[in-house]
C-alpha positions in Angstrom: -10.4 2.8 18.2 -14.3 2.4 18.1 -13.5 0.7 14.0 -11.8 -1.7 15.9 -14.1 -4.8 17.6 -14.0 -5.4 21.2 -11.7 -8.2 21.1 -9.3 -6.1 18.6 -9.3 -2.9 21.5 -8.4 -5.3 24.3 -5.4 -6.4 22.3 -4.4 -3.2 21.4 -4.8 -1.7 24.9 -3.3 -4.3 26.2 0.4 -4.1 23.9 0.5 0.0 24.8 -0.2 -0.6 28.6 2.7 0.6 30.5 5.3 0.9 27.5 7.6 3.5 26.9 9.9 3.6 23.9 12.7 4.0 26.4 11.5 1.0 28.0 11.3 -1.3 25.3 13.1 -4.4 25.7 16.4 -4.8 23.9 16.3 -6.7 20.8 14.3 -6.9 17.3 10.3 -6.8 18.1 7.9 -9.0 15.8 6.8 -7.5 12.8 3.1 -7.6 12.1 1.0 -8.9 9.1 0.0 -6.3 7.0 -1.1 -8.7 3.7 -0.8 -11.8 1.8 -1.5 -13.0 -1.5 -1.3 -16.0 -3.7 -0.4 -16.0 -7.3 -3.7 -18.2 -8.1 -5.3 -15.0 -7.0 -3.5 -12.1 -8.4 -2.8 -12.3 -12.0 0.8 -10.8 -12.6 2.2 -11.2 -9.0 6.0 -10.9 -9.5 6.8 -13.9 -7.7 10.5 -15.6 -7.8 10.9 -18.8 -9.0 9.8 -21.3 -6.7 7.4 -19.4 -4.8 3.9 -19.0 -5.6 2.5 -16.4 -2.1 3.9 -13.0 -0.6 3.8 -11.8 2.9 4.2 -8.2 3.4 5.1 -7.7 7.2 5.5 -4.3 9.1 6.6 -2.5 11.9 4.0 -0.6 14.3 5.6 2.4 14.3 5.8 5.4 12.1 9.4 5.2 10.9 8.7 3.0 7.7 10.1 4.8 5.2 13.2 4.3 3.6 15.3 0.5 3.1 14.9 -1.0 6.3 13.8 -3.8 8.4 10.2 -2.0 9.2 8.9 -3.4 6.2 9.7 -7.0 4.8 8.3 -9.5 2.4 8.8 -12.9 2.8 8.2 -14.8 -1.1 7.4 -18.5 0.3 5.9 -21.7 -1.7 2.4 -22.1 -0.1 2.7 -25.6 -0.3 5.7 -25.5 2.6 3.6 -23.6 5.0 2.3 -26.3 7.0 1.3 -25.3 10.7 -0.2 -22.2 10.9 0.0 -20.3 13.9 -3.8 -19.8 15.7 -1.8 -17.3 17.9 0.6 -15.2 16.2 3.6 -13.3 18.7 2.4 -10.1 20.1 5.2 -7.0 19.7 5.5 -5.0 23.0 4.7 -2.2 22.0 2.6 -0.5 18.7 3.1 3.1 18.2 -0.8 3.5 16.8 -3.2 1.5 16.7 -3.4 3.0 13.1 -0.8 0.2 12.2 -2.7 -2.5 13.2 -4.7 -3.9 10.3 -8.3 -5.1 10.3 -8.3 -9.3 9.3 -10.2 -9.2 6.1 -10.6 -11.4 2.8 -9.4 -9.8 -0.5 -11.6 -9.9 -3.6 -8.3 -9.1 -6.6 -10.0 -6.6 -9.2 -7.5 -5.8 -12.5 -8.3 -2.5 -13.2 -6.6 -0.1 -16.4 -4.8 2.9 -15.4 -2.7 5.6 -17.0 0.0 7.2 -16.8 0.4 9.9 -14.4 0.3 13.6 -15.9 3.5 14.6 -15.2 4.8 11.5 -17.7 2.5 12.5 -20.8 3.9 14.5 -23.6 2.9 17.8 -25.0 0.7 16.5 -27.4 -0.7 14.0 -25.0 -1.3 16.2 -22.4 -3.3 18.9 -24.9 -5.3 15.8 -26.0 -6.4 15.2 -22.3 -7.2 18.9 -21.9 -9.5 18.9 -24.6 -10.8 15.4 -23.5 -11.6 16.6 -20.5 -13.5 20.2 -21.6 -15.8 17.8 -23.4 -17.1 15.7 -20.7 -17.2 18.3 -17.9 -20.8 19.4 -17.5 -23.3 20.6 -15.1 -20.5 21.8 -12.9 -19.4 17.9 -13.2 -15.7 18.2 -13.6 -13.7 14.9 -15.1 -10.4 14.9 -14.0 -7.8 12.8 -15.4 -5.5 12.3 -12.7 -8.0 11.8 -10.2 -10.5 9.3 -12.7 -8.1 7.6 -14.8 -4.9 8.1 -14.5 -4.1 6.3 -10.6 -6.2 4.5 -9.1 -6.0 5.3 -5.0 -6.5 2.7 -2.4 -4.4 -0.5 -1.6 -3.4 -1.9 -4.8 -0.4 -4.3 -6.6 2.1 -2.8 -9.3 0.5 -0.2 -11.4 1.9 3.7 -11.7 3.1 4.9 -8.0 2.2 8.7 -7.7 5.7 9.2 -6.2 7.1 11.5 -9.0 10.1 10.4 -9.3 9.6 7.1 -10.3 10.4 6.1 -13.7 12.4 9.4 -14.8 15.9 9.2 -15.8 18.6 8.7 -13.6 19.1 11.1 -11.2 19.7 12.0 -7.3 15.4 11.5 -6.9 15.8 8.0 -8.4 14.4 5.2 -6.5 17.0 2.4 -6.2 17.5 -0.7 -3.9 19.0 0.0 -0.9 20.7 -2.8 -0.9 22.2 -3.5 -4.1 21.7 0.5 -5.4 19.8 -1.4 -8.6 16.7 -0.4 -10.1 13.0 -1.2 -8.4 9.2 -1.7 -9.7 6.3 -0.3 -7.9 5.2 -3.6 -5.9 2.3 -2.6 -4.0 0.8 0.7 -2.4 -1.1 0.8 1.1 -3.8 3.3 1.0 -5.3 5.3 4.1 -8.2 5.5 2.4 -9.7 3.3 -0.8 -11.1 7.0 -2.7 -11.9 10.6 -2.1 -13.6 13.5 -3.4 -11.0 13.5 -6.2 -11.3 10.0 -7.3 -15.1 9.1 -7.3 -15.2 7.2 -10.1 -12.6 4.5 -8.4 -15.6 4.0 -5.9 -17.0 0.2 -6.4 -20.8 -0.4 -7.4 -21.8 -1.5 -4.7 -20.5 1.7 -2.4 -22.0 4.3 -5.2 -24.7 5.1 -2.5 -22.7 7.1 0.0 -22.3 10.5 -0.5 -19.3 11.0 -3.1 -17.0 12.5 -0.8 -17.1 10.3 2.0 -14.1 8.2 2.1 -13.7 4.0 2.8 -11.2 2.6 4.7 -11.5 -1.5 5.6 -8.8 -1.8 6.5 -8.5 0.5 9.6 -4.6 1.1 8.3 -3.7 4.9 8.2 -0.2 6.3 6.9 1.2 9.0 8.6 -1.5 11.2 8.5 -3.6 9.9 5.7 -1.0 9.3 3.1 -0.2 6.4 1.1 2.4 3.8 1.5 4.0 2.7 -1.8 6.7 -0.3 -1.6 9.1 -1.0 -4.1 11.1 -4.4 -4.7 14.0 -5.3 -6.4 14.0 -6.1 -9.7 17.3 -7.8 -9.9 16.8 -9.7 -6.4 13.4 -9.8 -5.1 14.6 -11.2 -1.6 16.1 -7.6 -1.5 14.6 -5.6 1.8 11.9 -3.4 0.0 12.3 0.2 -0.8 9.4 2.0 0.9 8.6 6.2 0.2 5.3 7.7 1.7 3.4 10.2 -0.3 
């Protein structure tokens, strides 16, 4: 609460005061922003034809794993958006105010990764190994999964650390819930943008802090510091997302 600006804790005090989950009113709540992009912006945005912006909307409670309504996306044409609300609807009630995201501008990066270690091959994996023997030094340790291979924080599409992903067919497969066909990694929501593992991730400008010491803009924590990866659709993007926390 003390991240949040005064204006931000009287809302948030305000939707918990004197609600109970068994007091809720009857009926679907309203969702709350979590993040919007453009396609001018963000090079590779998936979107459907027609649409050129994606609104990622959420529920302000825990229980947002799974294929549900607690996390939509809404693929519009930002040309047809043409009043925008300077008030948008309050839910009753928000089960942390964990879930309530800080308003702040994006600044898209592309970054490379690689492919998570579990995915390498024998030889590939050996190769790394011996990569990384060479440029650990003075107690400096390089580690591939934590410096190169995914990057942490909130980002679009690249590899998902959920292990599953991308393996055969099998009873772990991700798959839409809706149409039980096959799904992309869309974009993950990070409690934290690095940590101790991942310091080369850290931007230039934050290379000051002490290299441990974790970021988090946006104020958003999942579950108890995990990360929130949603998957869309690839057959029907309009599809209600697929959403696993790891």
């Amino acid at each position: 609460m003390d991240s949040l600006t005064e204006q931000e804790t009287a809302v948030v005090d305000r939707i918990r005061a004197g609600y109970a989950l068994e007091l809720l009113p009857e009926g679907p709540l309203p969702l709350i922003p979590l993040v919007q992009l453009y396609a001018r912006d963000v090079p590779g945005l998936p979107c459907p034809e027609g649409t050129d912006m994606l609104q990622v909307l959420w529920t302000p409670f825990d229980e947002i794993e799974g294929s549900s309504g607690a996390v939509q996306l809404r693929w519009r044409s930002s040309s047809d958006v043409q009043e925008i609300l300077t008030e948008p609807p309050e839910p009753a009630y928000i089960d942390m105010s964990d879930h309530v995201p800080r308003p702040c501008v994006l600044h898209p990066e592309q970054v490379r990764e690689f492919p998570p270690v579990h995915l390498l091959t024998e030889e590939q994996t050996q190769r790394v190994d011996a990569w990384t023997k060479q440029r650990s030094v003075d107690h400096q340790q390089v580690d591939y999964h934590g410096d190169l291979s995914i990057a942490p924080g909130w980002k679009l599409g690249g590899w998902p650390a959920h292990f599953t992903y991308r393996k055969p067919a099998g009873p772990g497969e991700l798959q839409c819930g809706e149409c039980g066909g096959p799904v992309e990694a869309l974009l993950t929501v990070d409690s934290s943008e690095w940590d101790g593992r991942s310091r080369s991730w850290r931007p230039v400008e934050d290379v000051d802090g002490h290299p441990y010491h974790t970021r988090t803009p946006t104020i958003v924590t999942v579950g108890r510091g995990f990360s929130l990866q949603i998957y869309t659709c690839i057959s029907t993007p309009f599809h209600l997302p697929r959403t696993i926390m790891h």
